[in-house]
Structures are given as structure tokens and as C-alpha cells.
TIKELO-619319 format. One line per 8 residues: number of its first residue (from 1); for each residue x, y, z of C-alpha. Coordinates in steps of 0.02 Angstrom, whole numbers, padded with zeros to 5 digits. Layout:
<pts>
NUM = X:Y:Z | ...;
</pts>
This chain:
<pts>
1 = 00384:01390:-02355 | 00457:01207:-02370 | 00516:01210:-02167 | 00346:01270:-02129 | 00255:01133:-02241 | 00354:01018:-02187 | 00334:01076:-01999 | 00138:01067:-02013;
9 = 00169:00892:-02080 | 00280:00827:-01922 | 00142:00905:-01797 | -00020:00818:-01911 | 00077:00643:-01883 | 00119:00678:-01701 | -00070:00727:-01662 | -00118:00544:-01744;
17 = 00023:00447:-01657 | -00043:00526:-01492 | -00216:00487:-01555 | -00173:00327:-01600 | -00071:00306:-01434 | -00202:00357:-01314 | -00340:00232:-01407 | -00200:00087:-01380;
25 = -00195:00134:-01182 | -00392:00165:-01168 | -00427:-00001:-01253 | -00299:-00087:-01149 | -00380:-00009:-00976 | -00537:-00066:-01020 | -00476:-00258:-01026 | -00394:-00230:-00871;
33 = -00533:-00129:-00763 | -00628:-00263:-00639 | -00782:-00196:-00591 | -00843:-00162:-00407 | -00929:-00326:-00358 | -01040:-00369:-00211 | -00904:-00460:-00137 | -00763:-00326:-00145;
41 = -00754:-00141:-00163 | -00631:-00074:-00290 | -00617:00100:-00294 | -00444:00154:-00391 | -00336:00176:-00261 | -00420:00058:-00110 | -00400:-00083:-00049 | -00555:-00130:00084;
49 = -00696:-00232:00146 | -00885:-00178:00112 | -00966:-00147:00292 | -01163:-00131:00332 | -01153:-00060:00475 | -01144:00114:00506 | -00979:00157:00628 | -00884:00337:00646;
57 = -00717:00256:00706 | -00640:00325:00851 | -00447:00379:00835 | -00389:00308:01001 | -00479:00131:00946 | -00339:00063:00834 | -00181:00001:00906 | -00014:00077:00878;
65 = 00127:00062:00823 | 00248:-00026:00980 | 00418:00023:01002 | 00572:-00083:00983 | 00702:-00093:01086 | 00841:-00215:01147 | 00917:-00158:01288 | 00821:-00132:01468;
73 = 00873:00011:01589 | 00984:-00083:01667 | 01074:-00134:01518 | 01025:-00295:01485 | 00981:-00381:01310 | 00793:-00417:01342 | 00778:-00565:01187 | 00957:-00643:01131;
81 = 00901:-00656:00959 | 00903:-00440:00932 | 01076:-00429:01015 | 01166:-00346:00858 | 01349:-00443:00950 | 01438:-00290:00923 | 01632:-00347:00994 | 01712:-00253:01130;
89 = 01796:-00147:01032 | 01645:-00100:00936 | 01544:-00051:01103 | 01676:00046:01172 | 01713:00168:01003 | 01534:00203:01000 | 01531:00239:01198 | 01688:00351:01172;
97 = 01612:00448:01024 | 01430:00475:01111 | 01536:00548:01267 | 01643:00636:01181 | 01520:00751:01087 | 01429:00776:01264 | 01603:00845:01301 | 01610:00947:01163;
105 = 01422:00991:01210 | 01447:01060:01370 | 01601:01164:01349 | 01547:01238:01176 | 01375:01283:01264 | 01480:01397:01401 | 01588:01451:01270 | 01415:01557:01187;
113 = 01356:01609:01334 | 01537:01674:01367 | 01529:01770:01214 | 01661:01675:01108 | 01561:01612:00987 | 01371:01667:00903 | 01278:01510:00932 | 01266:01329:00985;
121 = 01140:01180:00983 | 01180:01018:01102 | 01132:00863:01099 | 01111:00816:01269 | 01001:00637:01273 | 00996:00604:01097 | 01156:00551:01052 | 01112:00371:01035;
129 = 01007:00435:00880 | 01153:00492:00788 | 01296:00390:00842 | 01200:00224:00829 | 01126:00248:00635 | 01310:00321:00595 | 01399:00149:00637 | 01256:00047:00556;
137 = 01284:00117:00369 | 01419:00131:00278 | 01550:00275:00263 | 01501:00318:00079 | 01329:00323:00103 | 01268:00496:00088 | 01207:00586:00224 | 01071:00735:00242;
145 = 01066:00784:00423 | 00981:00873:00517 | 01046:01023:00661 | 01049:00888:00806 | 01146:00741:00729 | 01335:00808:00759 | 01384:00626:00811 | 01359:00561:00629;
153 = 01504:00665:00569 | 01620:00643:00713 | 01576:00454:00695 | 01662:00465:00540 | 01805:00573:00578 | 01786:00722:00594 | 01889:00804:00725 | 01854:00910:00868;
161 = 01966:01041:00776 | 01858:01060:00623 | 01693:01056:00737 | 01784:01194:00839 | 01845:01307:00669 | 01677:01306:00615 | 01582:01368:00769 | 01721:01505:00780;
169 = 01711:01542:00582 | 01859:01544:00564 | 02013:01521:00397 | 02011:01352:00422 | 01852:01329:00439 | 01798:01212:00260 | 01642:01336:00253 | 01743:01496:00255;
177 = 01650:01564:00391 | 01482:01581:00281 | 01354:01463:00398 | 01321:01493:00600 | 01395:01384:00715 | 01349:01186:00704 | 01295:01205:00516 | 01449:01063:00471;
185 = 01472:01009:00306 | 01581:00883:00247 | 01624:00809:00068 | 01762:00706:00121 | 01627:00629:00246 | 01486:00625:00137 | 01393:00733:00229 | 01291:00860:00165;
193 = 01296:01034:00243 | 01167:01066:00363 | 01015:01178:00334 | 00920:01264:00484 | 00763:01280:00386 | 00665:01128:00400 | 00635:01006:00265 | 00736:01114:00126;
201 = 00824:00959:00067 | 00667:00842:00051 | 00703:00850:-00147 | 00875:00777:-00118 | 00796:00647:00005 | 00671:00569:-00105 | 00828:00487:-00205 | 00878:00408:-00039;
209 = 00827:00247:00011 | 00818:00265:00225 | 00735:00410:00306 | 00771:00439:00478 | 00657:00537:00614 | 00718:00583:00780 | 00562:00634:00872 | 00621:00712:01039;
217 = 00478:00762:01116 | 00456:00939:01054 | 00462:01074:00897 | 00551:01208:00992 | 00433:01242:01127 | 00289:01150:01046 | 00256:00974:01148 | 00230:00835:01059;
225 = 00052:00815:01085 | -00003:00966:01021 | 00089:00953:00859 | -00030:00802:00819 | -00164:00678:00882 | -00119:00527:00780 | -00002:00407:00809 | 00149:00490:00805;
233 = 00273:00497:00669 | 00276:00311:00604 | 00112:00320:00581 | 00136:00424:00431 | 00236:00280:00343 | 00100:00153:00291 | -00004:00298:00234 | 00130:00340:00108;
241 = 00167:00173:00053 | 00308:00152:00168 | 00394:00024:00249 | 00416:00071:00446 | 00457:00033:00596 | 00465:00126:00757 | 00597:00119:00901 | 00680:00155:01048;
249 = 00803:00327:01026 | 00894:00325:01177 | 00937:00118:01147 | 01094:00127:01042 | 01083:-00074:01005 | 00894:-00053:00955 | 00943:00115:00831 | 01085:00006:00754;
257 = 00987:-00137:00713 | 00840:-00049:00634 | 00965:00068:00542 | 01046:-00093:00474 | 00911:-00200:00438 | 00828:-00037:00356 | 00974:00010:00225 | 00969:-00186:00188;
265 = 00799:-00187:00154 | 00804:-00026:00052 | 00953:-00084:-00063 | 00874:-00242:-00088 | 00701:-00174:-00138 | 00759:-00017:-00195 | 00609:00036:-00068 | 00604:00181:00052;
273 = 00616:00144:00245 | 00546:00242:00381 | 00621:00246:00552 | 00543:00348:00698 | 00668:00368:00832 | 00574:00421:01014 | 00698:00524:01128 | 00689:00655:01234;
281 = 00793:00819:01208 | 00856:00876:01381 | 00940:01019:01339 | 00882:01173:01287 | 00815:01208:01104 | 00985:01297:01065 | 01087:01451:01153 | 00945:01552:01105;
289 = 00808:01465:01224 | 00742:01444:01373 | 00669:01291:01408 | 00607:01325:01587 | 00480:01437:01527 | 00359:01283:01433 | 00415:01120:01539 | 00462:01080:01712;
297 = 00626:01027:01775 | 00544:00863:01851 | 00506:00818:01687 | 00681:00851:01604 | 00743:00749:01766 | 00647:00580:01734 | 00762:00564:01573 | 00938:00570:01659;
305 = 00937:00418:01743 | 00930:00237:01676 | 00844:00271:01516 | 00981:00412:01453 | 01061:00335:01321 | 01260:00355:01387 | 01213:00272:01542 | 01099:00139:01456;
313 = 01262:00075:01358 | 01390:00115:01500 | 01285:00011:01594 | 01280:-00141:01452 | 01473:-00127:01443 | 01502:-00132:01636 | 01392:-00279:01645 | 01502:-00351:01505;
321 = 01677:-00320:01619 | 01716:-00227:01474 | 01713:-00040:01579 | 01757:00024:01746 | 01737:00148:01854 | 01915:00208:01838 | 01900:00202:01667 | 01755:00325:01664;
329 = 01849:00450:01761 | 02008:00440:01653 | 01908:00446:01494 | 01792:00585:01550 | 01928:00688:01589 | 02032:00648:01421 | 01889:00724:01330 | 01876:00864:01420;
337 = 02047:00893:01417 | 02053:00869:01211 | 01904:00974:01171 | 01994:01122:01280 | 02154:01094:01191 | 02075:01099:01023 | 01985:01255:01085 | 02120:01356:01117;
345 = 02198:01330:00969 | 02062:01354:00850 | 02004:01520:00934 | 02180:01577:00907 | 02149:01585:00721 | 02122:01721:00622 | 01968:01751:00523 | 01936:01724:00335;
353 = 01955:01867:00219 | 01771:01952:00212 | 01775:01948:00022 | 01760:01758:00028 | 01583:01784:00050 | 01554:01850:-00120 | 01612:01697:-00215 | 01589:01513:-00239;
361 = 01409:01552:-00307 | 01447:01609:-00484 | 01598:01532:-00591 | 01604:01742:-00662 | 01575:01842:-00525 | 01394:01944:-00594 | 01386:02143:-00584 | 01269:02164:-00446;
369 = 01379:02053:-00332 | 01528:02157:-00375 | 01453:02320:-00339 | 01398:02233:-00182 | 01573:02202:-00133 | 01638:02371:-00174 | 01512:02458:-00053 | 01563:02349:00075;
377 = 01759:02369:00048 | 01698:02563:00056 | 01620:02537:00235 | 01745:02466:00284 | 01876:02595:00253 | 01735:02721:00336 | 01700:02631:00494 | 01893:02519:00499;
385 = 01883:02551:00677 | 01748:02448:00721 | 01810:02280:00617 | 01965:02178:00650 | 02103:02225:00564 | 02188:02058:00538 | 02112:01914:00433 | 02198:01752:00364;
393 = 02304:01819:00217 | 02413:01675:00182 | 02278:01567:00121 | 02173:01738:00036 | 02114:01720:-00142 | 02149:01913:-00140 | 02306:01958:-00082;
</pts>
């Protein structure tokens, strides 16, 4: 009887402190409230001009949002004050990591439609995207990517053969074979494992400070301009309160700076940053489309020439006397030559044991997992025939 007397008690003086509380705040608004005024609206929330003339306002009659770049198509630095002065050195590591993934592009396609592995995504014409915003933050920052942005993690290290184990699933692969092809994850890179569904990590990004778009041109088969009629992405940005700023994707100096000048601003103001990339994907969607069947090949074609990224830079460096011609060749075929090598090996190796996808959810494995795994050990032994008999023992939990 005491506890609940002295329970009752507790919740009487909580229901006055709130009371008490919520009089303080009310009585504080009420100083603070300035009331609408003939000279200035001011509706919570707003921030306008009174108007007396009646005027529906047409969507295409605003201005938008311009585009910034710094390099022209033929490679040029259009104002001296944006060039980022990137040394030689600098230029030509990014140049040899955008290539190289287009190497690793282009043979891993073939290799899925040869049948060797499931799945595969490229990321033909938007490698400036990735590569650029990779070398513009630092290594520890934390990274939630999305499918098409491969060149972030091999910007930071990640080697052809742990790209390659992954696609192929197989024991050496850091996800134990659990994700399809391209889903890379990386803790030593701090970069979070990739998620096909869209926008399933949007409660880890709102801790971030920089938010990246790459708009490419389409959703799939979905154009651009019949996803929406505003302004594009950017556009979104003020709306939210955002700071933002819109620019060229395929201009690797012009994704670099606003990636920089975007984390500075955000660690300074603790403030979140939009960027909206524009790009164009040439390839296809992933292994699983066809692109010819929603666009036309003349339009794909307008974006391999000057304006493609790799030649935009190669361009900028050759103008430099910092590339040649024979160094093209010798470097095009080193990469091709490195991602086969790594290939063969890596498709050599044997798969994980199949038990490894029970655990690594729950520290004690629960009962309906376990009976899950016992029905499959028993279809196993039924069908054996029909599943390889080897798998990666040496480095089993369960042998």
C-alpha cells in the first residue's frame, strides 16, 4: 500500500511539473510570437512577400539550377581559379583507377553472359562520379554506396582479387558468398555493404554530413523526364533546408572540387550538403537488361566522345605532356592483362561451406534456423548429385 501511495504521489507531482512546464513554454511563446503585419507575412514556417496581384506561376518560369564544371571537352580548365592543381601524380592515379574498373567492367560483363558468374552491373560513363568524390574525402570517412559506385572502393584499395571473389562467391570472398555479384562490402575500407533496394540505408544517411546523387539519365528504363517535371534532383535541396549545388558528372576536376568544398562545409557547419551529379549511363541497366528496347543507339553514341569522362581527363593530362599515346596502349593492356590474371585465379577457388549462410545473424543460433539447416543438410544428401561436392574446408567453421 506504501509503493502504491507513494507511486500516486510521484505521478500527482509529475502532472504539475508538466503543468507547470507547459505554462512556462506557452507564456514564453507568446512574448516571442510577432504578429502578421501589413508589411510582412508571417505564417510559422514562411518566409515571403505579400503580393496583390493574382498570378498561377508557371513551372518552366523560374530559372534553374546551372551546372558546374571545370573542364571543357577538350580538356581544358575553362576559369584558373576552379582548377583543383591536382600534381601529376595525382591526375594519373585517378586516370589509372577510372580505366582500370572499365577493364574490370568489360571482361566481368562477358564473364555473365558466359555463364561464370550470376550477375553484373558496369559502370560504363560514370566513373568520374565515383572515382572523383573517392579522392576528395578522406579514407576514414564512412561510405554508403550505392550499386554503381565500384570505383570508391577500388580507390581505396581494394583489389581486383576481392572484387573478383565476390562476384564468383566464393571462400574468400569477405561476404561468404551471401550477396549477388557487385554487392562489396568493406570494413577495412569503410565502406558499407551495398544494398540493391533503393534508399534502405537513408536512416544511416541522415547522420552523415554529404549526400551524393548520381543522376544518369534514367531509373532502369524510366527516362529522366518522366520520373519528374521539376528541376531535377538539386532542386529538392533548398526545399529541405539544404545546402546544394549541382554539377558536371562526367568532369572529374568539377566532382572533386564540389565533393571537397562540400565535406568542408559540412564539418564546419555540421550542415548537410547536397550534390547532384548529371551523367549519362551508357551501358546497360545490369546483365539482366536490355537497353535497346527504350533508347536509341544514336543517343547512347553522343556520350562516347569528348564529354565521356576517361577521355575528358586523358585529354587534360595529354594536354599537360603528362600522357602519351604509347602510354595508353601499354596501360590499357596491363589492365586487361591483371584483371584476367586475377580472374583465373579467383574462379579456381572453391566455394564456401553452405552452412555459412545460417550464421552471423544470431550470437545463439535460434531453433527455427536450426531446423532450417537440418532440412537442407537432408536435401542435400537426397539430391548430392546435383550440388558440388567440394567446398572450402580448410577455412570451415564446421569441419
Amino acid at each position: 500500500m506504501a509503493l502504491k501511495n507513494t507511486s500516486l504521489h510521484f505521478i500527482k507531482n509529475l502532472s504539475r511539473f508538466g503543468q507547470s512546464l507547459c505554462a512556462k513554454h506557452l507564456s514564453s511563446a507568446r512574448t516571442n510570437i510577432t504578429l502578421a503585419t501589413d508589411d510582412k507575412p508571417m505564417f510559422p514556417g514562411f518566409s515571403a512577400q505579400w503580393t496583390d496581384k493574382l498570378h498561377l506561376i508557371d513551372p518552366t518560369s523560374h530559372g534553374t539550377i546551372p551546372v558546374y564544371r571545370v573542364l571543357d571537352y577538350g580538356g581544358n580548365i575553362i576559369n584558373s581559379s576552379e582548377d583543383p592543381k591536382l600534381d601529376q601524380s595525382k591526375v594519373v592515379e585517378i586516370y589509372h583507377c577510372m580505366t582500370l574498373l572499365n577493364s574490370m567492367d568489360r571482361i566481368l560483363y562477358e564473364c555473365q553472359r558466359q555463364g561464370r558468374i550470376s550477375f553484373y552491373m558496369t559502370h560504363y560513363g560514370e566513373e568520374a562520379t565515383a572515382v572523383g568524390s573517392a579522392a576528395a574525402v578522406n579514407p576514414d570517412d564512412l561510405v554508403f554506396a550505392q550499386y554503381r559506385e565500384t570505383g570508391v572502393l577500388m580507390w581505396r584499395g581494394y583489389t581486383l582479387d576481392q572484387f573478383i571473389n565476390q562476384c564468383f562467391g566464393n571462400c574468400e570472398d569477405e561476404g561468404k558468398g551471401r550477396m549477388m555479384p557487385i554487392h562489396y562490402g568493406s570494413k577495412a575500407n569503410n565502406f558499407v555493404t551495398i544494398s540493391s533496394p533503393l534508399t534502405v540505408q537513408l536512416p544511416q544517411g541522415k547522420v552523415s554530413r554529404e549526400m551524393g546523387t548520381r543522376n544518369n539519365g534514367y531509373a532502369i528504363s524510366t527516362p529522366s523526364h518522366e520520373q519528374y517535371r521539376g528541376d531535377g534532383i538539386a532542386a529538392h535541396g533548398p526545399a529541405y533546408g539544404m545546402t546544394t549545388i549541382r554539377v558536371d558528372g562526367n568532369d572529374i576536376f568539377a566532382v572533386y572540387n564540389a565533393t571537397k568544398a562540400a565535406r568542408e562545409f559540412a564539418v564546419k557547419e555540421n550542415r548537410p550538403v547536397l550534390i547532384e551529379a548529371l551523367t549519362y549511363r551508357i551501358g546497360h541497366h545490369s546483365t539482366s537488361d536490355d537497353s535497346s528496347t527504350y533508347r536509341q543507339d544514336s543517343e547512347v553514341n553522343q556520350w562516347t566522345g569528348a564529354s565521356h569522362p576517361i577521355a575528358r581527363l586523358k585529354q587534360y593530362m595529354e594536354n599537360q605532356g603528362w600522357w602519351t599515346e604509347a602510354q595508353e596502349k601499354e596501360w590499357k593492356q596491363d589492365t586487361v592483362n591483371r584483371v584476367r590474371k586475377s580472374l583465373e585465379l579467383c574462379e579456381k577457388r572453391l566455394k564456401p561451406d553452405w552452412r555459412e549462410m545460417f550464421y552471423d545473424v544470431y550470437e545463439k543460433m535460434p531453433d527455427h534456423l536450426m531446423n532450417q539447416m537440418k532440412m537442407m543438410e537432408e536435401h542435400l544428401d537426397k539430391y548430392a548429385e546435383h550440388y558440388p561436392k567440394n567446398y572450402d574446408k580448410k577455412n570451415s567453421s564446421f569441419v
